[in-house]
MDAnalysis code that builds the backbone (N, CA, C; Angstrom):
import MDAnalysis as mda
import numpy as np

u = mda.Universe.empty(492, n_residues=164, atom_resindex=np.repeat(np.arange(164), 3), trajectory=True)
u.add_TopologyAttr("name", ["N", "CA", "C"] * 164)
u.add_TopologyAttr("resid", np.arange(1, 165))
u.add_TopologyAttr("resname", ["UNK", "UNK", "UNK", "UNK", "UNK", "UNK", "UNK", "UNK", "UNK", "UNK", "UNK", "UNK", "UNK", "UNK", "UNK", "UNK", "UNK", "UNK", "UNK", "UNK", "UNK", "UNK", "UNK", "UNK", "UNK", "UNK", "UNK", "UNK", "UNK", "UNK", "UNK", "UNK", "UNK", "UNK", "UNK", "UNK", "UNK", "UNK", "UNK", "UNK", "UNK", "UNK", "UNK", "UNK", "UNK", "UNK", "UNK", "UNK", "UNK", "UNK", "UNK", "UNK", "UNK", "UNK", "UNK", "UNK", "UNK", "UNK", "UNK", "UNK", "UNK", "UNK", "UNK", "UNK", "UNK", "UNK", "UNK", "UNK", "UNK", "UNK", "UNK", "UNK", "UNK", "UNK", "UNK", "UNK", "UNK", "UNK", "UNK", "UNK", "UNK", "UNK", "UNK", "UNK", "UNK", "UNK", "UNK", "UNK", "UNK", "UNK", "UNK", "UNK", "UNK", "UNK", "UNK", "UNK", "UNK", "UNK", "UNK", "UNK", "UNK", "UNK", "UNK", "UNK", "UNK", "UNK", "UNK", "UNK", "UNK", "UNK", "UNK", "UNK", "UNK", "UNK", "UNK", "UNK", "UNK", "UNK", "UNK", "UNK", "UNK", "UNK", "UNK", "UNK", "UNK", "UNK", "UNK", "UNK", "UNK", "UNK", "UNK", "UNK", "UNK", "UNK", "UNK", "UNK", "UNK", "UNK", "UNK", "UNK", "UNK", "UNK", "UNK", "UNK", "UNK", "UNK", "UNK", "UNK", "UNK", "UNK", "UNK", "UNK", "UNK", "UNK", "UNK", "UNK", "UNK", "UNK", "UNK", "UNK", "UNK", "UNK", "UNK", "UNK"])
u.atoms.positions = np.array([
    [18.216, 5.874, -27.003],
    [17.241, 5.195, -26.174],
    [17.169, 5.932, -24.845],
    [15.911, 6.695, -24.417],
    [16.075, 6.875, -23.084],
    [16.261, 6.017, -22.005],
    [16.977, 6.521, -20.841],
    [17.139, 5.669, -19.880],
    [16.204, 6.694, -18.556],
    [16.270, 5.526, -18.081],
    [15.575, 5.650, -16.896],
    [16.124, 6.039, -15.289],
    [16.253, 7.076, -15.017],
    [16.523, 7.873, -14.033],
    [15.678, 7.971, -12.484],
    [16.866, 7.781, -11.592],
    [16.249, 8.162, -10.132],
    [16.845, 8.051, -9.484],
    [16.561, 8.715, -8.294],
    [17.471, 9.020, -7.048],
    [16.469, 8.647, -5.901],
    [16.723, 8.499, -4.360],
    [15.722, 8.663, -3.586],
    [14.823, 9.451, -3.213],
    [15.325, 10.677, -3.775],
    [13.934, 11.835, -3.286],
    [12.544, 12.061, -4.831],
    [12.947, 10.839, -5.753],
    [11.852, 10.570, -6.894],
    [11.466, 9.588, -6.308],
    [9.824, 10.373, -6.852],
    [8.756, 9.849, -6.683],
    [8.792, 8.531, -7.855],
    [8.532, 7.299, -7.452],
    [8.248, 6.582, -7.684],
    [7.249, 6.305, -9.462],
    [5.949, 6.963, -9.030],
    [5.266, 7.262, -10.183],
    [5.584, 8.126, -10.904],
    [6.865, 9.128, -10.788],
    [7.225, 9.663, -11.918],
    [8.554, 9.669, -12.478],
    [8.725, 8.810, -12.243],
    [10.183, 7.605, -13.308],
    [9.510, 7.775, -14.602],
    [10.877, 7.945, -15.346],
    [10.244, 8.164, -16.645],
    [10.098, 6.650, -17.383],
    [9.358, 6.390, -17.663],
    [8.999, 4.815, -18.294],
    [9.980, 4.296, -19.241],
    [10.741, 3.838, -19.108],
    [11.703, 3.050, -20.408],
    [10.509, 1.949, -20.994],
    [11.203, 2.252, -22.448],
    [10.378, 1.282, -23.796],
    [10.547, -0.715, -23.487],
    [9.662, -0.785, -23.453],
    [10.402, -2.567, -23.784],
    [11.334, -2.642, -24.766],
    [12.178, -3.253, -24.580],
    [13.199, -3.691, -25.730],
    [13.880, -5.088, -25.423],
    [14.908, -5.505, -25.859],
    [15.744, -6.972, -26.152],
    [16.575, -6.127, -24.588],
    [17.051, -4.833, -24.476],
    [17.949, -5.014, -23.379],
    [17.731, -5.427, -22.292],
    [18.134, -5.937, -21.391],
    [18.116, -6.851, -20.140],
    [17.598, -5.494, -19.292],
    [18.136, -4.745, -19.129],
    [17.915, -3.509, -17.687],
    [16.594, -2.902, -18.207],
    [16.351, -2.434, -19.790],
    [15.224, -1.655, -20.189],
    [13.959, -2.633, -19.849],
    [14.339, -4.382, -20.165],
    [13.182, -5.106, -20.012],
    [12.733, -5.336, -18.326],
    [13.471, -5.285, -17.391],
    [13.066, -5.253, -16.150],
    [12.754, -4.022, -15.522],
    [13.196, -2.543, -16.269],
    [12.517, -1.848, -15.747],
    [11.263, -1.321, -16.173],
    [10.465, -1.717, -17.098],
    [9.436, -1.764, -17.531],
    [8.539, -2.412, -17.115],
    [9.073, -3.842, -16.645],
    [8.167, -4.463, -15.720],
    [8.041, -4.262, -14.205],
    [8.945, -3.505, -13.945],
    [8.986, -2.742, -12.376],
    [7.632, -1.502, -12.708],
    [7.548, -0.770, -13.823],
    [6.868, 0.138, -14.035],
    [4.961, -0.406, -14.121],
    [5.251, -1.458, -14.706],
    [4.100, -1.888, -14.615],
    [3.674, -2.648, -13.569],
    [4.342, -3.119, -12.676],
    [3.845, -3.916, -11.536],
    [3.415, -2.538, -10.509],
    [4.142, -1.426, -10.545],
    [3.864, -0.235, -9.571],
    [2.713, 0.424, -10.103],
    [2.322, 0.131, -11.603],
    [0.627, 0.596, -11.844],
    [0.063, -0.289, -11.524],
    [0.213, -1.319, -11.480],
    [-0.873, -2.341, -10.589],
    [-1.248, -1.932, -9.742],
    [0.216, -1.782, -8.532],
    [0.069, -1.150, -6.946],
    [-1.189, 0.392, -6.856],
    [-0.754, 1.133, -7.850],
    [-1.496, 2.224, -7.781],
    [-3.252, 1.442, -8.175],
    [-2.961, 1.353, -8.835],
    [-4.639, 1.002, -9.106],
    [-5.167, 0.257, -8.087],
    [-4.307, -0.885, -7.097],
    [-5.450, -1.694, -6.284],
    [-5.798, -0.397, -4.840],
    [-4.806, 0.637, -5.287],
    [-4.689, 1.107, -3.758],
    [-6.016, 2.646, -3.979],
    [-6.302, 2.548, -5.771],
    [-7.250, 3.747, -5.962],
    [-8.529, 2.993, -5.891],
    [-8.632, 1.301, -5.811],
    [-9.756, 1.341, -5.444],
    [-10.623, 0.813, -4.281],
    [-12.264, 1.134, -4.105],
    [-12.363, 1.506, -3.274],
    [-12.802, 0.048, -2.300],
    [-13.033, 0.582, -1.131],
    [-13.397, -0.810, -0.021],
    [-14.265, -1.811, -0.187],
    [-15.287, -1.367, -0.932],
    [-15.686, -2.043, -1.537],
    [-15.602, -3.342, -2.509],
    [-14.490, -2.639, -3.467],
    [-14.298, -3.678, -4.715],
    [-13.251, -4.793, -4.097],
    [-13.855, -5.787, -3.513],
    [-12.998, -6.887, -2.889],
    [-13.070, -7.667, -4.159],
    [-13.520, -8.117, -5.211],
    [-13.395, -8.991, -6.004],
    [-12.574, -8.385, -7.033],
    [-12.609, -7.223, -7.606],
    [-11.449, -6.275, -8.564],
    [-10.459, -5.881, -7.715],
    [-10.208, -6.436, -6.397],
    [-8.938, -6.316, -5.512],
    [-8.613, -7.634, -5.780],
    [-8.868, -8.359, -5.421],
    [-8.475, -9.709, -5.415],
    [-7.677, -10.462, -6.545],
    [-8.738, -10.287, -8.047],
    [-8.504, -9.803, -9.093],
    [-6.937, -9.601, -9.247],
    [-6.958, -8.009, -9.201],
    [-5.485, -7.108, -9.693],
    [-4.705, -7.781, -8.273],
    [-4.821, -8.331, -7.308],
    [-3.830, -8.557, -6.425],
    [-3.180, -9.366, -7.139],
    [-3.914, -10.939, -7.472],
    [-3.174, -11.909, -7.886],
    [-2.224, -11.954, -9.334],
    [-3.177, -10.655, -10.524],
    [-2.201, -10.720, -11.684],
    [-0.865, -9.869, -11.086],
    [-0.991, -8.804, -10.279],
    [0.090, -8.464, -9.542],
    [0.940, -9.421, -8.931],
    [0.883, -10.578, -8.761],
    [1.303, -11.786, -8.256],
    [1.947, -12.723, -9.163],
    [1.278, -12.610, -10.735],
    [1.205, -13.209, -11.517],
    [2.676, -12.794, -12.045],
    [2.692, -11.236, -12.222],
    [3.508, -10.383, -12.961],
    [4.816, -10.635, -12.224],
    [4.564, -10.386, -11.191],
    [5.960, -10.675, -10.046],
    [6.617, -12.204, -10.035],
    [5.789, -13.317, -10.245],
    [6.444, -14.495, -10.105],
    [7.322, -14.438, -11.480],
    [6.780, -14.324, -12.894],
    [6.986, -14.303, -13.914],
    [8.601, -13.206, -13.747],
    [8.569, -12.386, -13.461],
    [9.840, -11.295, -13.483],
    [11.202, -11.554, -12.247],
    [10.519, -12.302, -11.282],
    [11.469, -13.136, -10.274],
    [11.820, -14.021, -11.070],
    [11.429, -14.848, -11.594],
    [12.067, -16.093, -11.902],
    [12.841, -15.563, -13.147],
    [12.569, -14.732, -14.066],
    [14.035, -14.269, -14.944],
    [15.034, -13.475, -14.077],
    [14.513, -13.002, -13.262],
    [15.723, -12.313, -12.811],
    [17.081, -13.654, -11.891],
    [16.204, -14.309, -11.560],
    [16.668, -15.835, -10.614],
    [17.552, -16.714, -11.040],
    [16.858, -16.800, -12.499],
    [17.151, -18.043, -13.761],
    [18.524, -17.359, -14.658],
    [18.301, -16.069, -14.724],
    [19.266, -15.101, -16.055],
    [20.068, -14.407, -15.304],
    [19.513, -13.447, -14.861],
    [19.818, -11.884, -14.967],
    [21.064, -12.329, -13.767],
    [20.423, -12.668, -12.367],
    [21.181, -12.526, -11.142],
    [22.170, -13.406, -11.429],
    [22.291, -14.963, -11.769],
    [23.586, -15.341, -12.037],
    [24.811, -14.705, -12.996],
    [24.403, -14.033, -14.026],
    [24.950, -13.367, -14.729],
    [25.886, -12.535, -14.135],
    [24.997, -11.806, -13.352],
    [25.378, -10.613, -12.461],
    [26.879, -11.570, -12.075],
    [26.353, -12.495, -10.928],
    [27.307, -13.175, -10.159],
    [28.659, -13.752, -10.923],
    [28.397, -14.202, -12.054],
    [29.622, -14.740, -12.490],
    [30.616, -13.851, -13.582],
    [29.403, -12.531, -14.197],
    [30.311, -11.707, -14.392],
    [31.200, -10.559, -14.216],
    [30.072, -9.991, -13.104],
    [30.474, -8.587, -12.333],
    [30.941, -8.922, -11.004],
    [32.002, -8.495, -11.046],
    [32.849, -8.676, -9.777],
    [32.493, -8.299, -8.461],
    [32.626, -8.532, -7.515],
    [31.779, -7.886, -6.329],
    [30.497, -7.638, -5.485],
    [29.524, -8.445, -6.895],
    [27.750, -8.260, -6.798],
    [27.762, -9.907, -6.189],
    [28.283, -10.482, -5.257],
    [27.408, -11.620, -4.758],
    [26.812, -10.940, -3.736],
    [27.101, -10.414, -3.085],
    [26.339, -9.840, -1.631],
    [25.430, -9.220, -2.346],
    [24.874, -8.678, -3.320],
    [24.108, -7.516, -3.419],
    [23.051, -8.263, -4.767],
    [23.347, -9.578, -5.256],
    [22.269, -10.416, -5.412],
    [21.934, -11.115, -4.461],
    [22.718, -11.443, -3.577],
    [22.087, -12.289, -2.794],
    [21.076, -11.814, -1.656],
    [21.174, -10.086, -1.806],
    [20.062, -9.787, -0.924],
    [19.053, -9.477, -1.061],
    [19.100, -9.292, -2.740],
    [18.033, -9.380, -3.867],
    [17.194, -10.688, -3.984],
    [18.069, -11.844, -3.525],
    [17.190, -12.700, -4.028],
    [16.808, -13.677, -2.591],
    [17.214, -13.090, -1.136],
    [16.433, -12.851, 0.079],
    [15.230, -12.023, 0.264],
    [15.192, -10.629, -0.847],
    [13.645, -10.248, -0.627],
    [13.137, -10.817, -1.777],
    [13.458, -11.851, -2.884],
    [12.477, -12.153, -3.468],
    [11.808, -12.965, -2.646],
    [12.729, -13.785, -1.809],
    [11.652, -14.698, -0.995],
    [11.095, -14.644, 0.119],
    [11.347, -13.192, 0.680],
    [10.439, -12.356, 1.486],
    [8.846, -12.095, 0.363],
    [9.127, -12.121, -0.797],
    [7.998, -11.411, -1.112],
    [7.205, -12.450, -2.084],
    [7.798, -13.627, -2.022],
    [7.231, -14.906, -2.897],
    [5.920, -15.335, -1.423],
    [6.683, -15.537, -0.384],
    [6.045, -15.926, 1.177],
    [4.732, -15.095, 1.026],
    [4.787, -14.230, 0.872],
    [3.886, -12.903, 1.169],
    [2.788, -13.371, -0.198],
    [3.352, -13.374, -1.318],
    [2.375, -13.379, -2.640],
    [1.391, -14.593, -2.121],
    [2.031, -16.229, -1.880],
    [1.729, -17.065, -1.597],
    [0.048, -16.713, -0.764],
    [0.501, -15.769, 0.682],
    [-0.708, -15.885, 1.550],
    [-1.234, -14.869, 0.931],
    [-1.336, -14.047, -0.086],
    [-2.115, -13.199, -0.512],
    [-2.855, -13.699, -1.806],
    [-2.394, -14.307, -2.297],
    [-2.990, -15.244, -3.587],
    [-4.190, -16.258, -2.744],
    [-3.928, -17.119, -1.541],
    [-4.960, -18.297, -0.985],
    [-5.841, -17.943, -0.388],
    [-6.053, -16.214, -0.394],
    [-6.933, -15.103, 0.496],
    [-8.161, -14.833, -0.720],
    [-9.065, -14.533, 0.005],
    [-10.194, -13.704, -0.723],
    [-9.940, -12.231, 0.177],
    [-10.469, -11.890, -1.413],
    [-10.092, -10.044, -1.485],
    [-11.010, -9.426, -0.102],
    [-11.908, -10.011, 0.383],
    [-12.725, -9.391, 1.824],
    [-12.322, -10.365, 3.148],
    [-10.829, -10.694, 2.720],
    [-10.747, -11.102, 4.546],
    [-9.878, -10.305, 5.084],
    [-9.186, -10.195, 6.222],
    [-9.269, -8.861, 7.644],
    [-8.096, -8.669, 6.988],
    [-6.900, -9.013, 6.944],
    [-5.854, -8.847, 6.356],
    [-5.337, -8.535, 4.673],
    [-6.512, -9.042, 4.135],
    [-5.943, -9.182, 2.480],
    [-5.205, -7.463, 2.363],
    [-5.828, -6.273, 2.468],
    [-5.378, -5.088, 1.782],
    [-4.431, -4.925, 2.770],
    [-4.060, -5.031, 4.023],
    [-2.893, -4.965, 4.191],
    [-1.663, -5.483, 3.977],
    [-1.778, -6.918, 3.437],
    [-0.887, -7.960, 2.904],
    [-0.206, -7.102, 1.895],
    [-1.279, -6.653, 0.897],
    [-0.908, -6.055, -0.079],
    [-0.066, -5.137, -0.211],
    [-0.533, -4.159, 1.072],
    [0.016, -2.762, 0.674],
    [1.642, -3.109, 1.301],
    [1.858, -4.117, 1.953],
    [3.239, -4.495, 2.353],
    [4.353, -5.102, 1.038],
    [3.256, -5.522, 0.556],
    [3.845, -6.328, -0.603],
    [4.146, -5.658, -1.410],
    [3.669, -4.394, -1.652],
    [3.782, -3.366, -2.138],
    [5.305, -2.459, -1.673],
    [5.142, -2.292, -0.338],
    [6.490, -1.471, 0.477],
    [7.582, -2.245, -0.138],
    [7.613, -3.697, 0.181],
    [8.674, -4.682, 0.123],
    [9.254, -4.278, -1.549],
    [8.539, -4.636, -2.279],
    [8.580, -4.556, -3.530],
    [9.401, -3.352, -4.229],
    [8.657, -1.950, -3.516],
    [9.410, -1.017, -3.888],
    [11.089, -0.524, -3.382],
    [10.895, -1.300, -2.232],
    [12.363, -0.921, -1.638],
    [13.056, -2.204, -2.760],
    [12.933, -3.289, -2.526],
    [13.494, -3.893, -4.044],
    [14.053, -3.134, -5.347],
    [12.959, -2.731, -5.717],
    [13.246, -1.836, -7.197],
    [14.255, -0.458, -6.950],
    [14.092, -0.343, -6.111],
    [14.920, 1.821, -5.217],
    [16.310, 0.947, -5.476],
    [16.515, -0.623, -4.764],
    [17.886, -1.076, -4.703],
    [18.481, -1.463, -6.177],
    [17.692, -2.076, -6.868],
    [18.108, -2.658, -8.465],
    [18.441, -1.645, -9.213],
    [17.636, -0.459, -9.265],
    [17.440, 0.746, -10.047],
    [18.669, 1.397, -10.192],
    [18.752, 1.860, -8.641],
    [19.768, 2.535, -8.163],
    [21.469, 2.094, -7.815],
    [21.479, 0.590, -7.664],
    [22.477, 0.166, -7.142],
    [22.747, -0.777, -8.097],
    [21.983, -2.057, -8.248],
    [22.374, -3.067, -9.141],
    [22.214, -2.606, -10.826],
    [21.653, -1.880, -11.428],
    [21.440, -2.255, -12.778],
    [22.982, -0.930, -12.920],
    [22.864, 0.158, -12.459],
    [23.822, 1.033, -13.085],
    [25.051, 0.063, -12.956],
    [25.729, -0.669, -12.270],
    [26.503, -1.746, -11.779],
    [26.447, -2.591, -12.996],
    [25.594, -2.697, -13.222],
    [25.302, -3.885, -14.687],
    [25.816, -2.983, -16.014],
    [25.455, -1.711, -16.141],
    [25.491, -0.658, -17.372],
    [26.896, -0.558, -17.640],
    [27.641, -0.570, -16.663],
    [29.177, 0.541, -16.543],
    [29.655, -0.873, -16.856],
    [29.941, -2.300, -16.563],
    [30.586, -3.457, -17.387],
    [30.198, -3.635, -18.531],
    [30.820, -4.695, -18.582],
    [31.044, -5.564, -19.853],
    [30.351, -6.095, -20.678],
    [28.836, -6.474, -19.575],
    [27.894, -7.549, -20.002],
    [27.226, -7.043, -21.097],
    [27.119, -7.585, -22.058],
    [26.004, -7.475, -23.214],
    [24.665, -7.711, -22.892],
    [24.002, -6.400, -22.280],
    [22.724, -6.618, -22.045],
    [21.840, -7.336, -23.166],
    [21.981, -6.301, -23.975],
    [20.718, -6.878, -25.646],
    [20.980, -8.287, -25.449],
    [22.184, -9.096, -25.588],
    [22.184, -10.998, -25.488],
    [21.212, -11.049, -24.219],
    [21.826, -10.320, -23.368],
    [20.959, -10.879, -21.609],
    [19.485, -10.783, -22.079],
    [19.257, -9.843, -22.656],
    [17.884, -9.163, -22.439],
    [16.783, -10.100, -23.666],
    [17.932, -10.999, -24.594],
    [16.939, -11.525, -25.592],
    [16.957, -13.275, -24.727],
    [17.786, -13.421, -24.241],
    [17.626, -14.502, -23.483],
    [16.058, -14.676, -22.142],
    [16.600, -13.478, -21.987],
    [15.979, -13.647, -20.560],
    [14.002, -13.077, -21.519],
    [13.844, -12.854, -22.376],
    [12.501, -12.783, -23.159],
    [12.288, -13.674, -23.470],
    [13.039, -14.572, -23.935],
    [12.919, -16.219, -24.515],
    [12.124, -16.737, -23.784],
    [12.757, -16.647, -22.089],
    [12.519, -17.711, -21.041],
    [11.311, -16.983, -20.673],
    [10.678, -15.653, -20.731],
    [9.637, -14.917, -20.489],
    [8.706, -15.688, -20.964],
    [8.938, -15.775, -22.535],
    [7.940, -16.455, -23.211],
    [7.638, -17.670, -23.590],
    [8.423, -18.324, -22.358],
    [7.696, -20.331, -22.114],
    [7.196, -20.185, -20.730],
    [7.611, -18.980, -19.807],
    [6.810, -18.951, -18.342],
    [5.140, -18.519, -18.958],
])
């Protein structure tokens, strides 16, 4: 199975895409991959398209609530009660989720042509990615090198995917 590789001086859009699967790390980084083609697409289009902004903002919104709340519900307690040492480093994970739940909130009750909407975004965007640079890089290899049986994590946490 390939895995998915990066350091800080990779570019973002060229992470190599891991497959969906039952594993817990392959299934969240796939959805990191696809929430950052969202980002790219609202940011390729143009000033105009306030209603196909608005649009891709909110399923971008959509995608993110849906992948917070497994990570919230599954993944991060897991972390906490099985890997030794990761409370500080979920818990600051799950301080920018609610840096970036705040943010979705006023960007979801916005129409795509008011003064702020594309900048909301493109923050929501920054926030987001420094998120993923930290999970990628810090929390999931942390997850790989123990004990935890991702494939169980990863068919659990699809279960709960698929009643959100």
């Amino acid at each position: 199975m390939p895995r998915t590789h990066t350091n800080s001086s990779t570019n973002k859009s060229n992470r190599e895409t891991a497959p969906p699967t039952d594993d817990a790390i392959s299934m969240l980084v796939s959805e990191h991959r696809e929430v950052e083609r969202g980002f790219e697409e609202f940011e390729n289009l143009g000033d105009g398209s306030t209603t196909q902004k608005k649009k891709l903002a909110d399923k971008i919104c959509q995608q993110l609530e849906k992948h917070m709340a497994i990570e919230e519900k599954i993944f991060y307690p897991t972390l906490k009660k099985e890997l030794k040492g990761s409370e500080e480093m979920v818990n600051e994970a799950i301080v920018e989720h609610s840096s970036a739940k705040e943010l979705m909130k006023q960007i979801q009750a916005m129409k795509g042509d008011e003064k702020l909407f594309d900048s909301k975004v493109h923050v929501l965007k920054e926030l987001i990615e420094h998120h993923v640079e930290e999970e990628e890089e810090e929390m999931f290899p942390k997850a790989k090198k123990s004990s935890l049986d991702l494939e169980a994590l990863g068919q659990q946490m699809s279960e709960l995917k698929q009643k959100l």
